[in-house]
C-alpha positions in Angstrom: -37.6 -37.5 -11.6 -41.1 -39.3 -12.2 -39.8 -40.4 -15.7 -36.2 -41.9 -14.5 -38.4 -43.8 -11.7 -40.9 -44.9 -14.2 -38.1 -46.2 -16.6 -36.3 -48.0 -14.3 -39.6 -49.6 -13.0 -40.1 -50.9 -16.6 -36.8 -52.5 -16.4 -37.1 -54.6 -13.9 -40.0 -56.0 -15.2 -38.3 -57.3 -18.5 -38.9 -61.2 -18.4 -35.0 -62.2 -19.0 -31.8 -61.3 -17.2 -30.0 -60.2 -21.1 -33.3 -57.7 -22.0 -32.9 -56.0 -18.5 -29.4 -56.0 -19.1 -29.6 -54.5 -22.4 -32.3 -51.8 -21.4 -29.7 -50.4 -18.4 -27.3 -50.2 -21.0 -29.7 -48.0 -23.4 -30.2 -46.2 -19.6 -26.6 -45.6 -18.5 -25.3 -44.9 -22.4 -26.7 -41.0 -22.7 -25.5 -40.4 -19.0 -21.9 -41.7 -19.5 -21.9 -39.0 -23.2 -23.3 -36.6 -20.6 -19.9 -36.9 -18.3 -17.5 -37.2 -21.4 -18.9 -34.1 -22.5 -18.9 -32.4 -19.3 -15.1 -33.5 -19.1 -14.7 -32.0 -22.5 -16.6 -28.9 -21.3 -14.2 -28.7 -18.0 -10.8 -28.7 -20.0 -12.0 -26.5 -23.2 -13.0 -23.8 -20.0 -9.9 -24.7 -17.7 -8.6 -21.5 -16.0 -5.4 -20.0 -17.0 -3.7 -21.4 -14.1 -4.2 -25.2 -15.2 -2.0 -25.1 -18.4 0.9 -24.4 -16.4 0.2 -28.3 -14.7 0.9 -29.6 -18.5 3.7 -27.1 -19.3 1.9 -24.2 -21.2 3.2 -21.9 -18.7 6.8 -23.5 -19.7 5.9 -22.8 -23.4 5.1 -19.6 -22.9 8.4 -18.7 -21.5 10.1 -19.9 -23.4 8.6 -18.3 -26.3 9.2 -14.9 -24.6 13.1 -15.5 -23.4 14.8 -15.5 -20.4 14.3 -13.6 -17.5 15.5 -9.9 -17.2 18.0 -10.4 -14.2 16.7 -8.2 -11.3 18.5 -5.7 -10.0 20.1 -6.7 -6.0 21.0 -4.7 -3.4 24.9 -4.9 -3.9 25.3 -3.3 -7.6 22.9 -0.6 -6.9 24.8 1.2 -3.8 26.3 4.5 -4.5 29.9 4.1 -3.4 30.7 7.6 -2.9 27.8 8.3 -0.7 29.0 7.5 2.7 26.1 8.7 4.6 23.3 6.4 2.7 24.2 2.9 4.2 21.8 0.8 1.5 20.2 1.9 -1.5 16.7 1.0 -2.7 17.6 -0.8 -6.8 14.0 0.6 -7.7 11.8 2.5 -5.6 9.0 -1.1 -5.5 6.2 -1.1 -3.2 6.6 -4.7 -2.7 9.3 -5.0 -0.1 11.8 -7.6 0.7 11.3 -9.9 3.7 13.9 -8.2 5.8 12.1 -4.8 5.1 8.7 -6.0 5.5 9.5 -6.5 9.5 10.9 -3.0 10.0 8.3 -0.7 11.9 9.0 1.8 9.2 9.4 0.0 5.7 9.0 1.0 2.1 5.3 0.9 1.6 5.5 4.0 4.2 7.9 5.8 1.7 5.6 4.9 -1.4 2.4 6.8 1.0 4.6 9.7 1.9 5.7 10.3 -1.6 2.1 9.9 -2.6 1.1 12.4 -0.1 4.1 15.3 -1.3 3.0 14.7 -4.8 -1.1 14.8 -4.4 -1.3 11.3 -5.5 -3.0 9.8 -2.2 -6.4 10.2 -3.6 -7.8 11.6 -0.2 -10.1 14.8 0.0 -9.4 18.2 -1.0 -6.9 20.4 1.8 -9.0 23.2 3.0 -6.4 26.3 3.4 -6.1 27.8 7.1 -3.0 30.1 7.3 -0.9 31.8 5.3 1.9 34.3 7.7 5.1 35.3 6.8 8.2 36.4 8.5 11.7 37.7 7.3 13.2 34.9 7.8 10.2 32.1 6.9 7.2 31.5 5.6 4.1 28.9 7.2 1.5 27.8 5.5 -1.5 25.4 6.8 -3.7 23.2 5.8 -6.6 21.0 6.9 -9.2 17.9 5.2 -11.4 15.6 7.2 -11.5 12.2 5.7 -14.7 9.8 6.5 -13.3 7.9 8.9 -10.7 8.8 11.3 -9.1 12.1 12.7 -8.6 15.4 10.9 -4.8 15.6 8.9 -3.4 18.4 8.5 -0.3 19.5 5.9 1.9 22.5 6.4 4.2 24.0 4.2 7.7 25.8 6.1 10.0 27.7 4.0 13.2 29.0 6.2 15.9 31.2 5.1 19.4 30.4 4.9 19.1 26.7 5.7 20.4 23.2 4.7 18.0 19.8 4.6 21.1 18.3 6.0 20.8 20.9 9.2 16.8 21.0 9.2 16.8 17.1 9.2 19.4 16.3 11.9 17.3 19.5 13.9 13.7 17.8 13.8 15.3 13.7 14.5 17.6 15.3 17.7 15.0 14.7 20.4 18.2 15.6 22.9 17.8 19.3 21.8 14.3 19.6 21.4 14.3 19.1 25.3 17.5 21.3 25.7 16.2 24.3 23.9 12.8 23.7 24.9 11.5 24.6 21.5 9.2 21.8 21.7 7.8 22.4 25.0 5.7 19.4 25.3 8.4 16.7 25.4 8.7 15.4 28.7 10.4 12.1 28.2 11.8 10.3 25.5 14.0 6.8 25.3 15.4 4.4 22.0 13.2 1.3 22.3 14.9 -0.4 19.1 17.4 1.2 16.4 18.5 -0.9 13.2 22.1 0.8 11.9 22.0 -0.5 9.0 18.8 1.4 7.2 18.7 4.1 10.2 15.4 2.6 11.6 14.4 3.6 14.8 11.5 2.9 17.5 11.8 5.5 20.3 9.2 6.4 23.3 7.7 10.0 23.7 6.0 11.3 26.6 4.1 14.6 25.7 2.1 17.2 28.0 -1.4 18.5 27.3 -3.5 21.1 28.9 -4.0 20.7 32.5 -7.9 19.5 31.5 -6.4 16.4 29.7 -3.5 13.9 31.1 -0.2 13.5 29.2 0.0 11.5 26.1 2.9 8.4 25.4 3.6 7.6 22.2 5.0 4.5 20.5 7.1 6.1 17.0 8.5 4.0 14.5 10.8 6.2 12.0 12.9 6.4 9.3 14.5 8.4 6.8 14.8 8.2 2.7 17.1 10.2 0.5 16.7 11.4 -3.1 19.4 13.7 -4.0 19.1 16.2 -1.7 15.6 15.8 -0.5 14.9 13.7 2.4 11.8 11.4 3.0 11.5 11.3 7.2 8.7 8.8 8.3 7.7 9.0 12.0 4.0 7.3 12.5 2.5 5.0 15.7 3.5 1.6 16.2 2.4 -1.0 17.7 4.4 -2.9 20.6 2.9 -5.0 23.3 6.0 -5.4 25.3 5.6 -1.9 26.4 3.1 -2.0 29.4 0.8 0.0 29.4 -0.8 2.6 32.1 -3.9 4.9 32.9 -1.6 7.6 32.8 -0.3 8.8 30.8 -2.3 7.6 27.9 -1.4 5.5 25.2 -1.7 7.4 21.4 -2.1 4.4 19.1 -3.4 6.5 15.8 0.1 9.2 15.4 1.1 9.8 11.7 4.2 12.6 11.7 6.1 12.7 8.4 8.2 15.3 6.8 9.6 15.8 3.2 12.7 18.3 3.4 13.8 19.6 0.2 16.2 22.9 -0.9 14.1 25.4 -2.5 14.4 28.8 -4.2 15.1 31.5 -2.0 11.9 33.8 -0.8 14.4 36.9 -1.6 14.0 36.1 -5.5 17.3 36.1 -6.5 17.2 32.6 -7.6 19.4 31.4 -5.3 18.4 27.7 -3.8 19.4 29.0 -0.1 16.4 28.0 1.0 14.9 25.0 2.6 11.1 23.8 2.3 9.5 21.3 5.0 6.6 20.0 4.1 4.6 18.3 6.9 1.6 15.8 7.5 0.2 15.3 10.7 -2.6 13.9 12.0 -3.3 11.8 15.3 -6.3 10.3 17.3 -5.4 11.9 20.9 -8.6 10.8 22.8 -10.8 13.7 22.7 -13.3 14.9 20.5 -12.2 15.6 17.0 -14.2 19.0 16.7 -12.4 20.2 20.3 -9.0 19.0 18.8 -9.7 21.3 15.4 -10.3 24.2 17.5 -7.2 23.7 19.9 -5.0 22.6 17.1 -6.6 26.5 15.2 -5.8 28.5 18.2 -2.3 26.9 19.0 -0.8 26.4 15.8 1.2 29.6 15.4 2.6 29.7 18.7 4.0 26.5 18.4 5.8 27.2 15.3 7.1 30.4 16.1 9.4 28.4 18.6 10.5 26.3 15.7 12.7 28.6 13.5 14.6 30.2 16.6 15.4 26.6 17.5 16.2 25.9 14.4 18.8 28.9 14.3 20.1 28.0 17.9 21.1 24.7 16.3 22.7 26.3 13.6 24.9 28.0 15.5 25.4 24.9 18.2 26.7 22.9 14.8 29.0 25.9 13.5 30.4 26.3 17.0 31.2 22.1 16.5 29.5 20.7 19.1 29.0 16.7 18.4 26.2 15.3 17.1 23.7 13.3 19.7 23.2 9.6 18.6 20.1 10.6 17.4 21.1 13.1 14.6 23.8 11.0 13.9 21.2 8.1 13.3 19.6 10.7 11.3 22.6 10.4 8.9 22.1 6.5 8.3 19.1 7.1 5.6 18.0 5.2 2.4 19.2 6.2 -0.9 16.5 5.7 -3.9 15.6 7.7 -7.2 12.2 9.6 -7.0 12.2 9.8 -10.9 11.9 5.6 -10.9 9.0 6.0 -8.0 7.4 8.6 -10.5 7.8 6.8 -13.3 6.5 3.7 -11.6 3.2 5.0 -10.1 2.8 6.8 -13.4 2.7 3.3 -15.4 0.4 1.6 -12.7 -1.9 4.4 -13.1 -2.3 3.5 -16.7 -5.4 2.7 -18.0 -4.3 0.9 -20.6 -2.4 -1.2 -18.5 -5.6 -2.8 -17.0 -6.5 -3.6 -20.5 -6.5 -6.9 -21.9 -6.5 -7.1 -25.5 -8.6 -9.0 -27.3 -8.2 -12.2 -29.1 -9.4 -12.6 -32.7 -11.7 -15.7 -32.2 -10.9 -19.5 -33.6 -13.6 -21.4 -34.7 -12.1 -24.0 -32.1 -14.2 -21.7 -29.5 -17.4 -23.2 -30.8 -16.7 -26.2 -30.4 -18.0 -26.4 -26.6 -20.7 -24.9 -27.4 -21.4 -27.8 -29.5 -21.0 -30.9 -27.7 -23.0 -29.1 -24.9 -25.7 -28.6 -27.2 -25.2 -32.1 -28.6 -25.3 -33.7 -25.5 -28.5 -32.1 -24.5 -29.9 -33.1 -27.9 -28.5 -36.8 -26.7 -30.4 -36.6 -23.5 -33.6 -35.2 -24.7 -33.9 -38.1 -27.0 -33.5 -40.5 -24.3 -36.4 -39.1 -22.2 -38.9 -39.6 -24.2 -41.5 -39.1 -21.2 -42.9 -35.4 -21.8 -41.9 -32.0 -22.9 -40.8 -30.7 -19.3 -38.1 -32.9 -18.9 -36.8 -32.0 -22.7 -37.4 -28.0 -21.6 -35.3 -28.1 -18.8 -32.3 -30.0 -20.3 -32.2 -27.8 -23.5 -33.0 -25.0 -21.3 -29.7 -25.4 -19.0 -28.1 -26.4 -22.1 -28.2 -23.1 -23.6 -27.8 -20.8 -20.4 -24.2 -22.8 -19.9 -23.7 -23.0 -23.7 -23.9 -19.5 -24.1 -21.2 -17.2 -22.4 -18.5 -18.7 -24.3 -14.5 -19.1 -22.9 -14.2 -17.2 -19.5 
């Protein structure tokens, strides 16, 4: 700073207007090389972004050919599968505007799917139970992630049942509160319900121990199909317009998902009779999480015992030809998709090699703004003839900008 103030002082003490003129001119010369080159510098290292301003993006594809047409809605819907009223074209975690404002949409799918298949990358399931019956199997397990309330997956296995039946039996909140096999639903009301991809909001009023009040839950849910193996979503969602009140108390954390699927009979005779549930539950109810482990331990095999007799009483009630409530009709309305493509899909974005950009062999075009950096400093140095600090520092910056290269 000392040296520019001590040339300009020497300017203005030239004895004619031309020799001031001419030394500003000397000046200014090496500072307007300085901004060419740094204009140089700025478009060599443009981002990737920029060349689509001047059409490089244009070049680019049209060196690679037109778009592949995607895939819509219309031409991918099974026709001879009534029950599915839309069809996901490829299982894609990004989502449509229309399915993004549904309370149950398909990045749920993509987490219950990754959840069946182990893919979630949570902590390891600790086993818990293990019993057996003539007539099912129950299996339990438990992990305790970091941060928030223990989940829990169970595996059901029952004899001599359909995923049709079993799914229609867990979305028919009517009969759970005829049969009393869930003996802890009090209430329950449709809030919203969307025909079309079987999405519903409904209300649930559940009863705890006499130490605790009851519990109200907000549930979105909805149901995918794959063949024959059903995808049902049920988690907590969020609605102001429904007021709320001391009592009972709100459950805003509620995560309830099943994956119902035919399986090989336990009887071994290779028969797919059968008919696995596989469940994930976990939920933030209010109370300490160590107190809700041990509660959850000590009541778990009551509360599924009631399960498979209600599941037979609903057998019957559906041989016999009752009609089905509107909610296990809505149960029918579900989303057909392929869990192959979903496979296939997460499989590729697993890839390592997909996060791999290949290198390009180097031009000698690359050097070049190395070189008019280093030149301009060289330019500049010159100019400032007044000590070696002031030449140190520009050849200094010079080189630390000069020498990463292309980004």
């Amino acid at each position: 700073m000392a040296a520019l103030v001590d040339l300009l002082t020497g300017i203005f003490r030239q004895q004619t207007l031309g020799g001031a003129a001419l030394e500003l001119a000397v000046l200014a010369a090496p500072l307007w090389v300085a901004a060419l080159v740094g204009l140089l510098i700025g478009w060599a290292w443009r981002p990737r972004w920029a060349g689509a301003v001047v059409g490089d993006l244009a070049q680019q594809q049209e060196a690679a050919g037109p778009p592949a047409p995607q895939p819509t809605l219309a031409n991918a819907m099974a026709p001879a599968d009534v029950s599915c009223r839309n069809t996901l074209p490829r299982a894609e975690v990004v989502a449509s505007p229309e399915e993004q404002q549904l309370a149950v949409n398909t990045g749920d799918l993509m987490h219950l799917w990754r959840l069946v298949e182990e893919k979630d990358g949570g902590p390891s399931w600790i086993h818990m139970m293990d019993r057996t019956l003539p007539t099912f199997r129950y299996q339990a397990w438990r992990r305790d992630p970091p941060n928030g309330p223990p989940q829990y997956r169970s595996s059901t296995i029952f004899e001599d049942a359909s995923p049709e039946v079993v799914r229609d039996f867990f979305w028919d909140d009517e009969f759970r509160i005829k049969n009393t096999w869930d003996d802890m639903l009090l209430q329950h009301e449709t809030l919203e319900e969307d025909t079309e991809t079987g999405t519903m909001v409904v209300r649930w009023v559940r009863k705890f121990p006499f130490f605790c009040s009851d519990r109200e839950y907000i549930i979105g849910r909805r149901i995918w199909a794959s063949g024959k193996t059903f995808y049902c979503v049920t988690k907590g969602v969020p609605r102001p317009s429904v007021p709320r009140h001391s009592k009972p108390r709100r459950v805003d954390v509620y995560y309830s998902s099943w994956c119902i699927r035919p399986v090989e009979s336990i009887k071994g005779d290779g028969s797919m009779t059968a008919c696995e549930v596989l469940l994930f539950h976990h939920e933030d109810m209010g109370i300490p999480w160590e107190i809700a482990k041990l509660g959850v331990r000590q009541g778990m095999w009551g509360c599924v015992k009631r399960i498979e007799p209600g599941l037979r009483a609903y057998q019957i009630a559906r041989t016999a030809g009752e009609p089905l409530s509107k909610y296990a009709a809505m149960a029918h309305v579900t989303t057909k998709f392929n869990s192959d493509e979903l496979n296939t899909e997460d499989n590729v974005e697993a890839s390592p090699s997909n996060n791999t950009e290949v290198e390009k062999p180097k031009h000698w075009t690359g050097s070049i703004p190395k070189v008019l950096m280093i030149g301009g400093a060289v330019a500049l140095a010159c100019t400032f003839d007044h000590g070696l600090l002031t030449k140190a520092v520009i050849f200094g910056t010079a080189r630390r900008f000069a020498g990463p290269g292309r980004r």
